[in-house]
VEXKEGU-829121 format. One record per residue (C-alpha): residue number from 1; x, y, z; residue in three letters. Coordinates in nm, 2 decimals, decimal comma. Layout:
N
{rofi NUM {X Y Z} ALA};
...
***
This chain:
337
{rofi 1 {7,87 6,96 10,75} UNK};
{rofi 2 {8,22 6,88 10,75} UNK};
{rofi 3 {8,45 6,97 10,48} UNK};
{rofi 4 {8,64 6,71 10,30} UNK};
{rofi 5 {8,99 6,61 10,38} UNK};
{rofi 6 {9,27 6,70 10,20} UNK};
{rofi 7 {9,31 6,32 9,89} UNK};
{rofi 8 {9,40 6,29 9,56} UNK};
{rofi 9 {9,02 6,36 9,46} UNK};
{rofi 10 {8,98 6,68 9,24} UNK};
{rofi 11 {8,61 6,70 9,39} UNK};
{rofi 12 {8,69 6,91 9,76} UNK};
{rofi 13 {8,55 7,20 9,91} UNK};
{rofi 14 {8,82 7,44 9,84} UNK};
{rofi 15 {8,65 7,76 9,83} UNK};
{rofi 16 {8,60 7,97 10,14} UNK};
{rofi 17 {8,37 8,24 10,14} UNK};
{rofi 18 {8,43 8,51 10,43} UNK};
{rofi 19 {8,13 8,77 10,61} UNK};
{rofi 20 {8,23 8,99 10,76} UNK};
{rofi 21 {8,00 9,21 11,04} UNK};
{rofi 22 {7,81 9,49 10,85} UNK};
{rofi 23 {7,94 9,89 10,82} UNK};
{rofi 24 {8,25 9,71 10,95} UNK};
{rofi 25 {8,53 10,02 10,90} UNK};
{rofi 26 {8,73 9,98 10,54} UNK};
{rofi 27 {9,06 10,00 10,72} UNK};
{rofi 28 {8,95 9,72 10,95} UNK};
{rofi 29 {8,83 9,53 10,62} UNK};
{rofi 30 {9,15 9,58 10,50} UNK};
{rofi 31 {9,34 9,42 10,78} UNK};
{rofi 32 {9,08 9,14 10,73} UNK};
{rofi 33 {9,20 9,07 10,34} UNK};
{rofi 34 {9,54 9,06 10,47} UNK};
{rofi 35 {9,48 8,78 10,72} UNK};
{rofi 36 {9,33 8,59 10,41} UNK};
{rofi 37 {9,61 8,65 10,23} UNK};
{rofi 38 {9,80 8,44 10,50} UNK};
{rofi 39 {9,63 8,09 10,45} UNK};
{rofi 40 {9,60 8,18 10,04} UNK};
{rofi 41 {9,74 8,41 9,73} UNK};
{rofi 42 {9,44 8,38 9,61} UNK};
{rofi 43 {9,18 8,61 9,79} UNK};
{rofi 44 {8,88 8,83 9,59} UNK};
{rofi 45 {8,76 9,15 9,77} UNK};
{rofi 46 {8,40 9,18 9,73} UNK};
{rofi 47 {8,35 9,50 9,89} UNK};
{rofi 48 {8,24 9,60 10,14} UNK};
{rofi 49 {8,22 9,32 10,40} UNK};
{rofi 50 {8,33 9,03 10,21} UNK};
{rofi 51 {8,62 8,81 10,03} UNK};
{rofi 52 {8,63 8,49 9,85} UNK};
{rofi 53 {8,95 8,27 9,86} UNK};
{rofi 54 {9,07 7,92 9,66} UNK};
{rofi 55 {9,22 7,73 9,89} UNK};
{rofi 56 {9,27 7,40 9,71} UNK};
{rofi 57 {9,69 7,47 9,69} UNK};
{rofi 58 {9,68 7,57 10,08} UNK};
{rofi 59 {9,53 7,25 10,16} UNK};
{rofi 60 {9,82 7,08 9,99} UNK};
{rofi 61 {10,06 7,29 10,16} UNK};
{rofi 62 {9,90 7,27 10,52} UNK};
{rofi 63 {9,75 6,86 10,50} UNK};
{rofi 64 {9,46 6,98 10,64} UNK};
{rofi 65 {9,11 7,04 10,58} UNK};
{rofi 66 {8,94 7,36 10,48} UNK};
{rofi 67 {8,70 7,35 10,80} UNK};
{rofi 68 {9,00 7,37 11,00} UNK};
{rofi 69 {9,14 7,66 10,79} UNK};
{rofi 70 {8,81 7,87 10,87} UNK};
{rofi 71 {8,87 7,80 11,19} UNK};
{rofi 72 {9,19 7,90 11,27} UNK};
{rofi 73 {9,08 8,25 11,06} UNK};
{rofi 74 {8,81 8,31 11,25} UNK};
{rofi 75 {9,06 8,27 11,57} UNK};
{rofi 76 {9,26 8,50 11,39} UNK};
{rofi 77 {9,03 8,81 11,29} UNK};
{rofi 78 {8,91 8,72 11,69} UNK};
{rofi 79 {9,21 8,77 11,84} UNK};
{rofi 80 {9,41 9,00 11,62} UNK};
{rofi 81 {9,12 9,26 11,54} UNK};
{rofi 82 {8,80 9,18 11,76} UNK};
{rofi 83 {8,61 9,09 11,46} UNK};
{rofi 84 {8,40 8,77 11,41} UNK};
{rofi 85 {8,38 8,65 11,07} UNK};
{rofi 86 {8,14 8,38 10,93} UNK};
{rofi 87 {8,29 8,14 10,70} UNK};
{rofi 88 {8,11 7,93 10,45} UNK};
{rofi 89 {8,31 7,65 10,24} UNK};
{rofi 90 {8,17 7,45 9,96} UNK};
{rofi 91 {8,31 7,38 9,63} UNK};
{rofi 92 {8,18 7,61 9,40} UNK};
{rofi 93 {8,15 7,99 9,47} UNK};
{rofi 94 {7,78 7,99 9,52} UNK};
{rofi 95 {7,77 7,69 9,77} UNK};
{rofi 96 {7,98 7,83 10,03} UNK};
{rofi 97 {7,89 8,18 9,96} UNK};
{rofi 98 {7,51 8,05 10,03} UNK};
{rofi 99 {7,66 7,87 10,32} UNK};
{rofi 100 {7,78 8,15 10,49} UNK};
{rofi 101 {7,50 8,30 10,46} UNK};
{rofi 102 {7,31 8,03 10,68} UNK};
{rofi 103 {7,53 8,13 10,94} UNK};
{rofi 104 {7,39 8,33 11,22} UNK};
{rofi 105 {7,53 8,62 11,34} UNK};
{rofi 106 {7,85 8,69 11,51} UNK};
{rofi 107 {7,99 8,40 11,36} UNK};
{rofi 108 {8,10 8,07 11,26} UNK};
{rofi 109 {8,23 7,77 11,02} UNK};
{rofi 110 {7,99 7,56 10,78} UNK};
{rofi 111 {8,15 7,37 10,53} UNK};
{rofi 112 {7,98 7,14 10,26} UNK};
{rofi 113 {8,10 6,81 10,11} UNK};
{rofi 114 {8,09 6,83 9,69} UNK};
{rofi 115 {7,89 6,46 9,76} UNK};
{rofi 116 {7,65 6,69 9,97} UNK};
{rofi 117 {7,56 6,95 9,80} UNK};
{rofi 118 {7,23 6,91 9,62} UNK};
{rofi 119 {7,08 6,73 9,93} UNK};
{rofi 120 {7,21 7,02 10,14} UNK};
{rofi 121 {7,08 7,26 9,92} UNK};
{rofi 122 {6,71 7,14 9,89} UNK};
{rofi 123 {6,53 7,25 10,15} UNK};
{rofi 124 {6,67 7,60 10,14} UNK};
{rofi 125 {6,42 7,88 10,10} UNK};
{rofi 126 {6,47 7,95 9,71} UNK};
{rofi 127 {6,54 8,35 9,86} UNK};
{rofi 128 {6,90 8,16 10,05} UNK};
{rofi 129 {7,03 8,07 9,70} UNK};
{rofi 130 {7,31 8,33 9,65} UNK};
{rofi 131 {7,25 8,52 9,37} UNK};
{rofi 132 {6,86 8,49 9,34} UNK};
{rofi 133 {6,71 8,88 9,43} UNK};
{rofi 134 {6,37 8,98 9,54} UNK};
{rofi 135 {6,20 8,98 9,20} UNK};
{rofi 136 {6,32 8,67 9,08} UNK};
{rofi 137 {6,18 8,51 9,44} UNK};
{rofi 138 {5,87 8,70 9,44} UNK};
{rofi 139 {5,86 8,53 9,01} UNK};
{rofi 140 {5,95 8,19 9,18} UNK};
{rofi 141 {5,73 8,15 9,46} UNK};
{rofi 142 {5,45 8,27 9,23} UNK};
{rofi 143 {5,50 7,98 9,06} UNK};
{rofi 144 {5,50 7,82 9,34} UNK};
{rofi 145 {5,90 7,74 9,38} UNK};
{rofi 146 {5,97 7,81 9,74} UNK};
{rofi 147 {6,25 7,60 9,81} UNK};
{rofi 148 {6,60 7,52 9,63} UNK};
{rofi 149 {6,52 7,16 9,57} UNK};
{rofi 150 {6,19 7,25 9,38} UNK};
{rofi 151 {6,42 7,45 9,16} UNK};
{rofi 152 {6,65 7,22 9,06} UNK};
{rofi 153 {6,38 7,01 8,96} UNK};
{rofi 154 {6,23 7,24 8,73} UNK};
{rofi 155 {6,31 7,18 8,38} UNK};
{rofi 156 {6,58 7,49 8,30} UNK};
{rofi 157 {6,38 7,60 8,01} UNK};
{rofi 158 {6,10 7,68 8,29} UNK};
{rofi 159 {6,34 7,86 8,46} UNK};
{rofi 160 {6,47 8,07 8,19} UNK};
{rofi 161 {6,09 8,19 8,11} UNK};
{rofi 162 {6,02 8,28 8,44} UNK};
{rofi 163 {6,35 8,47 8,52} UNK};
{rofi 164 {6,48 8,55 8,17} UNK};
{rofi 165 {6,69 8,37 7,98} UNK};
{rofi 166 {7,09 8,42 8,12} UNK};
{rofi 167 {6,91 8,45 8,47} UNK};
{rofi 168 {6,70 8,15 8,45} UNK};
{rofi 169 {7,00 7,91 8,31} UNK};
{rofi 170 {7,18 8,07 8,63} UNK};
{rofi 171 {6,93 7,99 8,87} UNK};
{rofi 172 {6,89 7,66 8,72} UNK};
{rofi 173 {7,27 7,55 8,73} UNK};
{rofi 174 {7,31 7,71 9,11} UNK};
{rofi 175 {7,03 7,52 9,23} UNK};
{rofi 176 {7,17 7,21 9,10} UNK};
{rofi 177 {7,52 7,33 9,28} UNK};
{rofi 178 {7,67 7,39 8,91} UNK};
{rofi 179 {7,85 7,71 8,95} UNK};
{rofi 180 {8,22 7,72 8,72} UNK};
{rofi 181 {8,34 8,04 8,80} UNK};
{rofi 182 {8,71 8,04 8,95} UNK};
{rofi 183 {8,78 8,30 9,22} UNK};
{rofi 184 {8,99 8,59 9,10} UNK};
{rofi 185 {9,24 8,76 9,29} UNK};
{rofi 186 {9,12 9,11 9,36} UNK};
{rofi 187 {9,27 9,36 9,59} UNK};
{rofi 188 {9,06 9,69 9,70} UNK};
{rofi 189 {9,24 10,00 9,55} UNK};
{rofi 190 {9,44 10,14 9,74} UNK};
{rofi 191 {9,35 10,40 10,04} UNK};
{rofi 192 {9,51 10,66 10,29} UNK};
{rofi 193 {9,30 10,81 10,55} UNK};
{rofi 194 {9,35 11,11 10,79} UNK};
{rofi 195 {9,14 11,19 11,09} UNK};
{rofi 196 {8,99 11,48 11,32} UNK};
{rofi 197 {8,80 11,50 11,63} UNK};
{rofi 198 {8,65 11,75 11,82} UNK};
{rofi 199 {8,73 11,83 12,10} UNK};
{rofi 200 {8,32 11,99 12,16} UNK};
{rofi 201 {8,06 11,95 11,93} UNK};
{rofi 202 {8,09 12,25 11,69} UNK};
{rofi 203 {7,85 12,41 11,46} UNK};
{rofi 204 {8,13 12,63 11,35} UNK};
{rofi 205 {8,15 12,61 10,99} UNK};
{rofi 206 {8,47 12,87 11,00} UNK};
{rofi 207 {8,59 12,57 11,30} UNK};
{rofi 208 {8,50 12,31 11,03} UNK};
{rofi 209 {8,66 12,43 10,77} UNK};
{rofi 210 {8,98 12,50 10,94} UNK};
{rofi 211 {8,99 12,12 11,04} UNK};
{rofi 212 {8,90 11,98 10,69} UNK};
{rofi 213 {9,20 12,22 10,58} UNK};
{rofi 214 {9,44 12,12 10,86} UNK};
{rofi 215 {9,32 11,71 10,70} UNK};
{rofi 216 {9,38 11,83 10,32} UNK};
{rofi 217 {9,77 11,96 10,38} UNK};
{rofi 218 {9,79 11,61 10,60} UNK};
{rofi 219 {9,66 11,39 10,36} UNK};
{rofi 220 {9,85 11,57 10,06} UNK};
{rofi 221 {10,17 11,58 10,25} UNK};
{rofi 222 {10,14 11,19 10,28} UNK};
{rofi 223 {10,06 11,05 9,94} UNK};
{rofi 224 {10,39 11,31 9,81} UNK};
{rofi 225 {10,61 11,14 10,07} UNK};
{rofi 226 {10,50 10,81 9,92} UNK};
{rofi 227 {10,53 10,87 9,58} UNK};
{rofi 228 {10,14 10,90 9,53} UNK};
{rofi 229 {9,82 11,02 9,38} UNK};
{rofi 230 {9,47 11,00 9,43} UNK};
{rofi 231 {9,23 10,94 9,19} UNK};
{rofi 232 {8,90 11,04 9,40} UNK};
{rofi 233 {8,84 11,18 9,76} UNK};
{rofi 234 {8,57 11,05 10,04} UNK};
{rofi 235 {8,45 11,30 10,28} UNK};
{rofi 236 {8,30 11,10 10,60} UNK};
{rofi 237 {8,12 11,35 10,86} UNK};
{rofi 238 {8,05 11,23 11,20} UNK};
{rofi 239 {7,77 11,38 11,43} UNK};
{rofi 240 {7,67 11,40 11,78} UNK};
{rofi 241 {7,49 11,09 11,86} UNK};
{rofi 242 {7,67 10,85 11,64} UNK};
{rofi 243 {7,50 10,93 11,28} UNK};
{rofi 244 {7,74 10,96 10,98} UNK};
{rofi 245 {7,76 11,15 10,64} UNK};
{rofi 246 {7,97 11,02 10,37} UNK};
{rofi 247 {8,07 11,11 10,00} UNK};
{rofi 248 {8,32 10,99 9,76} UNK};
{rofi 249 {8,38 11,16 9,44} UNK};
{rofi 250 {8,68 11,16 9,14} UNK};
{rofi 251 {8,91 11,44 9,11} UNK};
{rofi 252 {8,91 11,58 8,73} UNK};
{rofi 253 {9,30 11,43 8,74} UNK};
{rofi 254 {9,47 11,21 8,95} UNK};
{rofi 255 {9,66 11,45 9,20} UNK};
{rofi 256 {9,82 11,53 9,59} UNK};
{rofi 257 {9,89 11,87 9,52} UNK};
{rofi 258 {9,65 12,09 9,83} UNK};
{rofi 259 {9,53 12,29 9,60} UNK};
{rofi 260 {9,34 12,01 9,39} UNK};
{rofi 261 {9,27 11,86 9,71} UNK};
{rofi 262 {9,12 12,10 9,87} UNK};
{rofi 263 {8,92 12,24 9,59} UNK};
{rofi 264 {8,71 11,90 9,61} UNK};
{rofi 265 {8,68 11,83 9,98} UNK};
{rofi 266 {8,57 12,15 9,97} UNK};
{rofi 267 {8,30 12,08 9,74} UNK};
{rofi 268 {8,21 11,75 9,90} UNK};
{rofi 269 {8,16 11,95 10,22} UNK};
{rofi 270 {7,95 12,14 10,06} UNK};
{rofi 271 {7,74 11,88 9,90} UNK};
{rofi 272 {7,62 11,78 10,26} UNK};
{rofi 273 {7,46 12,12 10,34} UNK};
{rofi 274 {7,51 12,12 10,69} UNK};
{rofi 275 {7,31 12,33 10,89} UNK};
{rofi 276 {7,25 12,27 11,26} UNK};
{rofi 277 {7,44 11,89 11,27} UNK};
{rofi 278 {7,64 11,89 11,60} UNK};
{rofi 279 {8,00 11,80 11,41} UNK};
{rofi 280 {8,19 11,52 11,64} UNK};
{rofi 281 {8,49 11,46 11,39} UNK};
{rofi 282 {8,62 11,47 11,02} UNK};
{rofi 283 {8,73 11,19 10,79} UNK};
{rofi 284 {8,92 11,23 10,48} UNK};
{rofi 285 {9,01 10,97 10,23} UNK};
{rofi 286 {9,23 10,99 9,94} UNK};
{rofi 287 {9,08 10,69 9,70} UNK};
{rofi 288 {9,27 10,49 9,39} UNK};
{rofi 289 {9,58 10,53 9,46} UNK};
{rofi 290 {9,84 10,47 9,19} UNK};
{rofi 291 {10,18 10,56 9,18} UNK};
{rofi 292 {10,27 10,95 9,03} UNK};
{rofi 293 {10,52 10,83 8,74} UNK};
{rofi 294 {10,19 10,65 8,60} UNK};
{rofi 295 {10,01 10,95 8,57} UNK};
{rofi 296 {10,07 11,18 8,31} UNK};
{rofi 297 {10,21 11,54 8,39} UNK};
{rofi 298 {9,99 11,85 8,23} UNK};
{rofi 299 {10,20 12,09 8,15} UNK};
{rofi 300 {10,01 12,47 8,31} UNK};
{rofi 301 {10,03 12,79 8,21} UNK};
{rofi 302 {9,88 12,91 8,51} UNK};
{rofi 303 {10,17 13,14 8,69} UNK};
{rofi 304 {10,01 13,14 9,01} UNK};
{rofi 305 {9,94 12,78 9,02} UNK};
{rofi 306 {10,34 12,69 8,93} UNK};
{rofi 307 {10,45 12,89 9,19} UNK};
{rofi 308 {10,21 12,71 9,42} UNK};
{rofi 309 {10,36 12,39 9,35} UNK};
{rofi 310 {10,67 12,55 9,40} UNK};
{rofi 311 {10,64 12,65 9,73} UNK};
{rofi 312 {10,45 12,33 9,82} UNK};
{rofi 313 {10,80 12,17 9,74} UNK};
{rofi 314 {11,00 12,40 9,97} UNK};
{rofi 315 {10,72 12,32 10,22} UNK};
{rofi 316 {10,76 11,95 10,22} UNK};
{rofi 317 {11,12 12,01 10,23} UNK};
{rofi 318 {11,11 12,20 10,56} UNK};
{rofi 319 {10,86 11,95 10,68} UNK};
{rofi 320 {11,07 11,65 10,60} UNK};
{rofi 321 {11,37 11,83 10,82} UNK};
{rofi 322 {11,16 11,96 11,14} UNK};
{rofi 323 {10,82 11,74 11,12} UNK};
{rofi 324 {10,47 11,73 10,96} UNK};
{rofi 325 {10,36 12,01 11,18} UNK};
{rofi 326 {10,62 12,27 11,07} UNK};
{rofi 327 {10,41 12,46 10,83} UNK};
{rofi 328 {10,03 12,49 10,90} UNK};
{rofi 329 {9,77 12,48 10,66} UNK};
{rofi 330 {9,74 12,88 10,64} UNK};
{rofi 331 {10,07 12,93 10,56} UNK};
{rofi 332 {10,03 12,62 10,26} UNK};
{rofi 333 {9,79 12,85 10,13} UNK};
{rofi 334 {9,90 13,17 10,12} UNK};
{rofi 335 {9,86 13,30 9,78} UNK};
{rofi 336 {10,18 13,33 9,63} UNK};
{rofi 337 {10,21 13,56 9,31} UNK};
***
């Protein structure tokens, strides 16, 4: 289907819905929002392989057409990151986010005309509607409703007994290509991520430990430099073979202090229970980052810990002057009384 060209009509396809592949990394995911954010201000993060984007004022801006848009982004995530993308455009968030998802895999550009919508949607299995789940299919095709078109000729009030009332007037108006929700600028929260490999596979928890350490100081060291804190930490273990581990979990308060740090990737680590796993590297991720005037200082009466943070200064200090591998992680540590 070819998207409508840029008129004075209010009616276009201005709505872009972007796949991305799955388990696709989150810095590469990232790097994907940011090319979006080049053909529109507009652009909705629906972690963690997709993004919606209005496109209506780019089209006025570029005097083009929204097919063309996809695919010069689809070029882009191509020849920038090595990432095919597959772009569905209609003009509600459902159509082209159910048009996208009639794109096989790696990738592509479908766009639907507003004139074309019901008739495009009809013969779709009811399960391609976006936003219909498992149950309410498995409810639908019981009924005998296999197919969008069917749906949208149900009388709504059928619908709404069969799935519920807010879902069933859903379903209804989706079917029908009725869908008035705008698309609202969301960014993910910010990340910073640090990295180890090794250079064997090690069962060595004392080995383990000392590189998780060696990523705590690092990652620590950075959000200080840039002013910031983390509100939660993900642990991503990497085994022999290709298999992953990961966890994510808040810190009690927002911090980038090592010792807070290293208190929870320490329990994360624990939380996996490693035994035998053949370790191939270590990821650590500080998660929600804000800036550290927004977060309120707690005032402790905990000697040892104020003289922690003292030293920690003096450490970023000599780290800032000679370089981020100055002061190792033992020495961060040393308990200082």
């Amino acid at each position: 289907m070819a998207a409508e060209a840029v008129s004075g009509d209010q009616r276009v396809s201005s709505v872009m819905h972007v796949r991305c592949p799955d388990r696709l990394p989150e810095d590469v995911f990232r790097q994907v929002l940011e090319l979006l954010a080049e053909f529109s201000p507009v652009v909705q993060a629906l972690p963690p392989t997709a993004a919606l984007v209005e496109l209506r004022g780019s089209l006025r801006y570029h005097g083009t057409s929204t097919r063309y848009l996809g695919e010069v982004l689809r070029i882009r995530t191509l020849s920038r990151l090595g990432v095919d993308v597959r772009v569905g455009i209609g003009p509600t968030i459902t159509v082209a986010a159910t048009a996208s998802g009639q794109i096989d895999a790696p990738g592509g550009v479908l766009a639907v005309d507003p004139d074309q919508v019901v008739d495009w949607l009809a013969p779709l299995p009811v399960e391609a509607l976006h936003g219909i789940g498992p149950k309410q299919t498995a409810a639908l095709r019981e009924f005998g409703v296999h197919c969008v078109g069917l749906l949208a000729a149900v009388p709504p009030a059928t619908v709404q007994r069969l799935l519920g009332g807010r879902a069933g007037r859903m379903a209804a108006d989706r079917a029908r290509g009725i869908d008035p929700r705008p698309v609202a600028p969301r960014a993910l929260p910010a990340t910073t991520t640090v990295r180890h490999s090794f250079a064997q596979h090690t069962l060595d928890g004392a080995v383990v430990r000392a590189a998780l350490l060696d990523l705590v100081v690092q990652l620590a060291y950075q959000l200080r430099h840039r002013g910031q804190v983390a509100r939660g930490l993900t642990l991503v273990l990497r085994f022999a073979g290709g298999t992953s581990w990961e966890k994510t979990r808040r810190l009690p308060e927002a911090s980038a202090h090592d010792d807070d740090l290293r208190t929870m990737a320490y329990r994360l680590i624990d939380a996996a229970g490693l035994q035998r796993g053949r370790l191939a590297g270590l990821v650590l991720r500080g998660e929600d980052l804000v800036d550290a005037d927004q977060v309120a200082l707690q005032i402790s009466l905990d000697r040892v810990r104020e003289n922690r943070l003292v030293a920690e200064a003096a450490s970023d200090r000599i780290r800032a002057k000679f370089g981020p591998g100055a002061i190792g992680p033992a020495a961060t540590f040393l308990r200082v009384s």
